[in-house]
C-alpha positions in Angstrom: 144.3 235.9 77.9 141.7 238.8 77.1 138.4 238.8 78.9 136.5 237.4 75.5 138.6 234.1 75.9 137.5 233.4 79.1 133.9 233.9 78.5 134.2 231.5 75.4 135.7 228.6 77.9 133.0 229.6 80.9 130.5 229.1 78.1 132.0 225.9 76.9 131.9 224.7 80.1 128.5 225.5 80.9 127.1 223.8 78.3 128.7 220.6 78.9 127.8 220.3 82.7 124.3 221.0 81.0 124.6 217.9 78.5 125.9 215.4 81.3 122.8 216.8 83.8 120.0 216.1 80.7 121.9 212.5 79.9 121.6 211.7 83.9 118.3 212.9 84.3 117.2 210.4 80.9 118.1 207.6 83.2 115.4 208.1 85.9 111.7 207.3 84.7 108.2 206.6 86.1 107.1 203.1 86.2 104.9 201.7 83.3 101.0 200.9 84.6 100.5 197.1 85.3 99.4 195.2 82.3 97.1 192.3 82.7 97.9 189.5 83.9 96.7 185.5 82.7 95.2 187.4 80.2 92.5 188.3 82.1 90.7 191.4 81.0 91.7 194.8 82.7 89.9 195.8 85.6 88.3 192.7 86.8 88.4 192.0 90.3 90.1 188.4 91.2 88.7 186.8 94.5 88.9 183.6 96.6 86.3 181.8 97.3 85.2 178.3 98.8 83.0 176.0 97.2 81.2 172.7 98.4 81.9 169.7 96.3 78.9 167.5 97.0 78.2 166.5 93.4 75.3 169.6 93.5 77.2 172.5 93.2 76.3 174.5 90.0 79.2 175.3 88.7 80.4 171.9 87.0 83.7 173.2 85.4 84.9 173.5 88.8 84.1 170.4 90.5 85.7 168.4 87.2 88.2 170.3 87.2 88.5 169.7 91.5 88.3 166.3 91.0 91.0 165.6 88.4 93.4 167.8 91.0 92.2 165.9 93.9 95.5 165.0 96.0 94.0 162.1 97.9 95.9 158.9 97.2 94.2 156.5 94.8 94.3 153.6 97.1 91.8 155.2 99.7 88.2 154.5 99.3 86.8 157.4 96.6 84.5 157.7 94.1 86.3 156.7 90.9 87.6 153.7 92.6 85.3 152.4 95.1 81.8 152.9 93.4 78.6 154.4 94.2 79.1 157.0 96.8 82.3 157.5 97.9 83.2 156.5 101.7 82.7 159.9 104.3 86.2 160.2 105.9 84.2 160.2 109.2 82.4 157.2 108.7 83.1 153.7 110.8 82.8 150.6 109.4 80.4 148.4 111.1 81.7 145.4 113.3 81.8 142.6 110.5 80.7 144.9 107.7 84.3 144.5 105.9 83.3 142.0 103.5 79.8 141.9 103.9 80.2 141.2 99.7 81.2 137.9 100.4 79.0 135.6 102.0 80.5 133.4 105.3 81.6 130.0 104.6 82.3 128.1 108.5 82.3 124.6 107.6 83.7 122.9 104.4 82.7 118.9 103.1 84.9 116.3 102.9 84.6 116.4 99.1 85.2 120.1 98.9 88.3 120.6 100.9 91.2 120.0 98.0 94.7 120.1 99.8 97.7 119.3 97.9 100.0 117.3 100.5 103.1 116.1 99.8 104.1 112.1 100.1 105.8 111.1 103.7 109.2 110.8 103.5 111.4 108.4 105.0 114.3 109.8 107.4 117.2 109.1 106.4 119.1 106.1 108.1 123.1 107.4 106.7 124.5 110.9 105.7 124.5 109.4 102.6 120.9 109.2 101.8 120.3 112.7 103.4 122.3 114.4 100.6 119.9 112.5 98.0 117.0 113.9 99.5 115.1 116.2 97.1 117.0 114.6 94.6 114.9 114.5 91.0 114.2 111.0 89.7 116.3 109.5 87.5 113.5 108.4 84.7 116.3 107.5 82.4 118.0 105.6 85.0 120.1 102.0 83.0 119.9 103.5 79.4 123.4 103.4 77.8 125.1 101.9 80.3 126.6 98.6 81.3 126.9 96.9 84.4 130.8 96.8 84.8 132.5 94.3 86.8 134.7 96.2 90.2 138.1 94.3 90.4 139.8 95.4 93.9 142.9 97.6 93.6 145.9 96.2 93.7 147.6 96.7 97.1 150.3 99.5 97.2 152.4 101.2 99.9 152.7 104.1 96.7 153.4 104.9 93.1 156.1 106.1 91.3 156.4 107.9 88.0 159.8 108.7 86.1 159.6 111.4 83.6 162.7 112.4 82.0 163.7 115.8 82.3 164.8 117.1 79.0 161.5 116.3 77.1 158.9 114.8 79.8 159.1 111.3 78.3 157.6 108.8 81.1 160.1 106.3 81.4 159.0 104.5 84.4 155.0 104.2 85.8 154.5 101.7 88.5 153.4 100.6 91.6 155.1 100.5 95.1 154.2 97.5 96.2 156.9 96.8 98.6 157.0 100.5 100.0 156.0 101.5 103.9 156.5 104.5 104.4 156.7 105.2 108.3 153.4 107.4 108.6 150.5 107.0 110.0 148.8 110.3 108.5 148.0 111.3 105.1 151.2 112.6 102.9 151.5 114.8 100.3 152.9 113.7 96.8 156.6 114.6 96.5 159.4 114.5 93.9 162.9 114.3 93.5 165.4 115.2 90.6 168.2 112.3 90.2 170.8 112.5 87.9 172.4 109.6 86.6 175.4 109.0 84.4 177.0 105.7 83.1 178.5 104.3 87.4 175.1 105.3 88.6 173.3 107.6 90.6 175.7 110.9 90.6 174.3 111.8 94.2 171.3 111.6 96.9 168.0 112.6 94.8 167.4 116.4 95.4 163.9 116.9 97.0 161.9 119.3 94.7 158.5 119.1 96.7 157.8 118.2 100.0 155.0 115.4 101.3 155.0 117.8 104.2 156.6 115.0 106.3 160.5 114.5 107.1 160.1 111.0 107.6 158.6 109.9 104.8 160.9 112.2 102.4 163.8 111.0 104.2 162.4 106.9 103.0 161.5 107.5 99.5 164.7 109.4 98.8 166.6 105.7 100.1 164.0 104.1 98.7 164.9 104.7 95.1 168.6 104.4 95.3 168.7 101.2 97.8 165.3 99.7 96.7 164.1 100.7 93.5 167.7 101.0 92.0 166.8 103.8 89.4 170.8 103.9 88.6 170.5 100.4 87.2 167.0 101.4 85.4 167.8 104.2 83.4 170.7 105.8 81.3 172.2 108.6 82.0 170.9 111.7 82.1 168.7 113.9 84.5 165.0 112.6 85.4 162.1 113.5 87.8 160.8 111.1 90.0 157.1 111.5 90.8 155.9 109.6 94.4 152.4 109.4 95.5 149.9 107.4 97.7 
């Protein structure tokens, strides 16, 4: 490489470290002058000032315009809400001067006092009668109806229904008159299944659902077979044999 080759390249080289320092230098500028602001004309001097709003100042754009900004709460005393002059914050309110609008009434006529009171009421003699208290009046009390005759019950020790099985067919509905059953609390209504063919009851009536006591399971479930003698009432087939109270 002769010495004119190595100037070209030095040269080359110069000028691009020259380029990149003018391209860097193009990033850096001065800041632009403020512009102004609110659109408030250049050069005018903003200040803060205070100004008393006693309804006399002279500048009435600003006390309208203090007023509709006014943070006070609308439910203490002022002067859109209170008329006349509004209330000083200072002020105290006279002993008695609260509703010195309205005049003092101490004493009221016979005639004059109107108090709605409500009829005595009875107390009630059974718990019967005190759930009908506050009851409405029945105004349409006898219209439509008829004064039907109460026959007694018949007396029952229970009642059995038969339904058969296969299709639900009652086959048997009637009462127990001759059953006891040996307990003195309240049972639960209880069933059997019996299946029957042409000699009779196959076997003991299954229980199906309890009366939630052995004993008197135990005496309906000897009560149809020795008693009642479904075997000789019905066919053959399977049936369900409904007992209650």
């Amino acid at each position: 490489m002769n010495k004119i080759d190595e100037r070209r390249i030095w040269s080359l080289a110069a000028t691009g470290a020259l380029a990149a320092g003018v391209l860097v230098l193009a990033l850096f500028r001065s800041p632009e002058p403020a512009k102004a602001v609110l659109g408030l004309p250049t050069g005018k001097v903003l200040s803060v000032g205070l100004a008393k709003l006693d309804g006399g100042s002279a500048d009435a754009l600003l006390e309208e315009e203090a007023t509709l900004q006014d943070p006070t709460p609308l439910f203490l005393p002022t002067a859109r809400n209170a008329g006349g002059n509004a209330i000083p914050a200072g002020a105290r309110g006279e002993p008695g001067g609260a509703f010195s609008g309205y005049a003092a009434k101490l004493t009221y006529a016979e005639t004059e006092l109107q108090l709605t009171l409500p009829s005595i009421v009875a107390d009630p003699k059974t718990p019967a009668e005190a759930f009908e208290a506050g009851q409405p009046a029945q105004s349409y009390w006898g219209f439509g109806q008829k004064d039907w005759v109460a026959r007694p019950l018949t007396a029952r020790g229970a009642f059995v229904e038969v339904l058969a099985a296969g299709d639900g067919q009652r086959v048997i509905v009637l009462p127990l008159v001759d059953a006891r059953p040996p307990s003195e609390t309240t049972w639960q209504p209880l069933q059997f299944l019996v299946a029957i063919d042409a000699a009779g009851v196959v076997s003991p009536p299954v229980l199906t659902e309890s009366s939630r006591v052995a004993a008197v399971d135990s005496y309906f479930q000897n009560f149809m077979v020795e008693t009642l003698h479904v075997g000789e009432r019905l066919g053959p087939g399977f049936y369900r044999v409904c007992i209650g109270p």
